[in-house]
N, C-alpha and C positions, 0 to 999 in steps of 0.2 A: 399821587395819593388820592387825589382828589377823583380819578377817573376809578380807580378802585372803588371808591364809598358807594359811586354809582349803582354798580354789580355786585354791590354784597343782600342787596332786597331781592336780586335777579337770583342771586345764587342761593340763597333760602329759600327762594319760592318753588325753586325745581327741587332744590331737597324735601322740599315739604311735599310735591306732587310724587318723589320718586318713593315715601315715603306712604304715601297714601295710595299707590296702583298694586301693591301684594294685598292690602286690606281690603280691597273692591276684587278684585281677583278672585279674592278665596268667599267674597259673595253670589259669585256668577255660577249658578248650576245648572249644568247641561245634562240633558239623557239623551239615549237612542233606543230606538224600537225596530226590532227586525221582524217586520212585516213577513218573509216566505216562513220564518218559524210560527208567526202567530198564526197565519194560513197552516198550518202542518198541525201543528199540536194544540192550539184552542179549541173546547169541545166543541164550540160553536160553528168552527170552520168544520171540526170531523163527525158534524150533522149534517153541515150543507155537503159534504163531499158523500155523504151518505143516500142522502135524499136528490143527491143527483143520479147517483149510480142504480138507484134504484128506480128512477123516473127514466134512464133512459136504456136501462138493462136490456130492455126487453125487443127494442129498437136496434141494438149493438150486435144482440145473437142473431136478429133477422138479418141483418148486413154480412154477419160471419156466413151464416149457412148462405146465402145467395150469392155472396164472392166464393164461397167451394163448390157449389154446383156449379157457376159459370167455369171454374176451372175446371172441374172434373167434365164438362160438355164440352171444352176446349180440347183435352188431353186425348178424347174420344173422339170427337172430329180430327185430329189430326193421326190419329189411328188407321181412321177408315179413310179420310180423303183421298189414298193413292185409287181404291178402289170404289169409288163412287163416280157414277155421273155426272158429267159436267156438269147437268142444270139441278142434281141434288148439290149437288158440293158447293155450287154458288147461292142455293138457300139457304143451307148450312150455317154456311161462310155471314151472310145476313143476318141469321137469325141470334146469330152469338156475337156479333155485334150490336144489333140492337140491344141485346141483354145487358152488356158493357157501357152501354149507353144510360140503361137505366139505371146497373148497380153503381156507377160513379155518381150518378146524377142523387139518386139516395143516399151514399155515403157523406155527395158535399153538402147538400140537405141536412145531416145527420148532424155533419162536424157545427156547421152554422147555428143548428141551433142548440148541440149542447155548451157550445163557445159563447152565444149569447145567456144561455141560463146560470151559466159558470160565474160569468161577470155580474150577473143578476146576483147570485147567492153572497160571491165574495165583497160583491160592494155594500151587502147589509153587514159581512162580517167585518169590513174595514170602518164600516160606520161604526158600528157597536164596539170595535176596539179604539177609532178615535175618542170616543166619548169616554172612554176610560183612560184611557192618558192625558186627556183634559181635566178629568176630574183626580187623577194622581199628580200635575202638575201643578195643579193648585193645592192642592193636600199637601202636599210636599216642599212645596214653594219652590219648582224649578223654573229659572229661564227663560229657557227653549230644548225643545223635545224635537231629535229630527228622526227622519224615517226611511232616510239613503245617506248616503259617506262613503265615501271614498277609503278611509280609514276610521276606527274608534277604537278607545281604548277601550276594553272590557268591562275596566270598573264602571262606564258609565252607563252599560247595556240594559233597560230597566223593563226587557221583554219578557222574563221570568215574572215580573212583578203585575204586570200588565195582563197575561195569560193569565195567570192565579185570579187576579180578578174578576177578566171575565171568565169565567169558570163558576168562579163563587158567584158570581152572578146570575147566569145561566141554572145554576142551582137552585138558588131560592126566588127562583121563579122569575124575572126579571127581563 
């Protein structure tokens, strides 16, 4: 009996812990924020996506027509090669690689730096939507807010709520 009386303050004390881990539990609130949505549909993002395509539009068409003229000067030299001159066909042959030469050399040019302006835009717009999940997490009084998973349950998804705001943000001027 005596070894009993021991374990009976041990065995209230885990009932009183096992009693108290649902009530801290149902304090603990998590969100998630799906970042490629808020890239996608925050007006903020479908400005920068805007004001990029428009910044490098023009750059894009120049790349398109000088890869179809190098091809259509390809399709045409190998038309005429059977009947050309050795030392025309081998300047030909030259000259349309040089061009191959330049239009990749512009196209990697092109990607490099719409890829760096790309990153430039979305990292003001990943700024400007962390600062609103900061300030909904605190509004709100959650947790922890994460922004990759593996898994998540939907009720906790709070990227509707996030876009809304920066939106309404971006509206009134902000």
């Amino acid at each position: 009996m005596k070894s009993l009386s021991r374990h009976i303050p041990l065995v209230f004390l885990l009932g009183s812990l096992a009693a108290a881990v649902p009530a801290q539990a149902q304090e603990f609130k998590a969100g998630f924020v799906n970042t490629d949505r808020i890239f996608r549909e925050a007006n903020t993002a479908k400005t920068a996506q805007a004001k990029l395509e428009q910044e490098f539009s023009k750059r894009e068409k120049e790349l398109v027509d000088m890869g179809n003229a190098l091809k259509s000067a390809t399709e045409k030299f190998e038309r005429e090669a059977p009947t050309m001159a050795e030392s025309q066909r081998v300047t030909r042959q030259r000259q349309l690689v040089d061009q191959d030469r330049d239009f990749q050399r512009k196209r990697r040019e092109f990607q490099e730096d719409l890829g760096a302006r790309k990153n430039e835009e979305l990292g003001q717009v990943l700024e400007r939507a962390n600062k609103v999940v900061k300030q909904l997490a605190e509004a709100e009084k959650y947790d922890v807010i994460l922004q990759e998973a593996v898994y998540i349950n939907p009720k906790h998804d709070i990227t509707d709520k996030v876009i809304k705001a920066m939106n309404a943000a971006g509206n009134s001027g902000k």
